[in-house]
C-alpha positions in Angstrom: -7.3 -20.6 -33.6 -5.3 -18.9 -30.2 -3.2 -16.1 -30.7 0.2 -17.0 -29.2 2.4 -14.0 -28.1 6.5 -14.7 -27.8 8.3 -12.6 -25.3 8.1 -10.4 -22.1 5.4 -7.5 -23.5 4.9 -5.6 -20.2 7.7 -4.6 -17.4 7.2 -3.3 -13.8 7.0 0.3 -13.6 7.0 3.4 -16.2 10.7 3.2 -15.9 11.5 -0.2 -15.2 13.3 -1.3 -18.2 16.1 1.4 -17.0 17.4 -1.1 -14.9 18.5 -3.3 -18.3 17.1 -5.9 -20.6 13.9 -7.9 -19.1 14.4 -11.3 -19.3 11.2 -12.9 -17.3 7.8 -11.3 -15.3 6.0 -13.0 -13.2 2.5 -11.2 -12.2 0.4 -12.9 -9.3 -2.8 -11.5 -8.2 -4.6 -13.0 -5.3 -7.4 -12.0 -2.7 -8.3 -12.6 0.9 -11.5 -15.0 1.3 -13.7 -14.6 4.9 -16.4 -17.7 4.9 -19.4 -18.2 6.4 -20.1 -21.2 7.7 -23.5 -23.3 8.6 -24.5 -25.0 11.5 -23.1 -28.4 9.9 -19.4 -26.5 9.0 -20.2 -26.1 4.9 -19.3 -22.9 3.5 -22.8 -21.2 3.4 -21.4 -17.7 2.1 -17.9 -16.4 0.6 -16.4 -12.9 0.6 -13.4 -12.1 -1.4 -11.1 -9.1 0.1 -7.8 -7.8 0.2 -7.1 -7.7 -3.7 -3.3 -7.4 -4.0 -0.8 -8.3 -7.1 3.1 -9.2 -6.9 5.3 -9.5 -9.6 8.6 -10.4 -10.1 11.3 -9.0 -13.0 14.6 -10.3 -14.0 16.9 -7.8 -15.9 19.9 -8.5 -17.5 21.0 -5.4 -15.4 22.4 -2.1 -16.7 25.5 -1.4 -14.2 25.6 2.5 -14.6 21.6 2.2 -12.8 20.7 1.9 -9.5 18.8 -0.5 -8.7 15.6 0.4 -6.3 16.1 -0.8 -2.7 14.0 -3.3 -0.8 11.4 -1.4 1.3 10.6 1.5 -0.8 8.1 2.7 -3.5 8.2 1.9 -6.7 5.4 3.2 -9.8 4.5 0.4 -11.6 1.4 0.1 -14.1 -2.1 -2.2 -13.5 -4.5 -2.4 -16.1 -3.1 1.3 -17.6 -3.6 2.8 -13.9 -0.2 3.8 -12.1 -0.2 2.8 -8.6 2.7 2.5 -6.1 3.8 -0.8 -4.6 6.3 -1.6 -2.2 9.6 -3.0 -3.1 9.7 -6.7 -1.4 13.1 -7.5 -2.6 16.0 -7.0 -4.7 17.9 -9.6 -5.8 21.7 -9.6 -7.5 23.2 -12.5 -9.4 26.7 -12.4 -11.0 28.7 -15.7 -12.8 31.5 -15.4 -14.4 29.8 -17.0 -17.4 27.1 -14.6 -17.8 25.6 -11.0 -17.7 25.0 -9.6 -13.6 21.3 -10.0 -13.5 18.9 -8.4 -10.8 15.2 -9.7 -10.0 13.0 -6.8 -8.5 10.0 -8.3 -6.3 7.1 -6.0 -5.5 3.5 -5.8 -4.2 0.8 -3.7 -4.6 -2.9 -3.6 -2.9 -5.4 -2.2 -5.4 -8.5 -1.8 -3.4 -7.1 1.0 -0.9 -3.8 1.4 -3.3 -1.3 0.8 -0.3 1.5 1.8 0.4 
């Protein structure tokens, strides 16, 4: 029988869960593909390149935090390795009905570990 788990069990970055209470993550990874192609145009040979992962967090946010800033490094945590990625966005939303939440994009290329 599967093994269901319940709740957000991993966080961007050592210190991410400063920012406040994480609500949702959202981890893509995805690669490059270069093809080779035969005289009648079918893919004779395939080369996968360019391994990258973004994720995404929403924090109910903890006001007395800043929040990281669009642009810059940020630590976060692949497969137990710390690597930095590069902050994509930052994203505020306040109702008068709710918490202020952020959402913190990043991305991060494993193979040469840019930025």
């Amino acid at each position: 029988m599967a093994t269901y788990q319940h709740g957000v069990s991993s966080y961007i970055g050592a210190a991410a869960t400063t920012y406040g209470l994480t609500q949702s993550l959202t981890e893509n990874e995805s690669v490059e593909v270069a093809e080779a192609r035969d005289a009648n145009g079918d893919v004779a040979a395939v080369a996968a390149y360019n391994l990258s992962v973004e994720a995404s967090q929403e924090v109910v946010l903890d006001t007395e935090t800043a929040l990281p800033v669009a642009g810059t490094e940020l630590a976060i945590s692949i497969s137990a390795t710390a690597v930095n990625s590069l902050v994509l966005s930052v994203a505020r939303n306040e109702s008068n009905t709710e918490y202020k939440r952020a959402t913190i994009s990043v991305q991060t290329w494993i193979t040469n570990t840019v930025p």
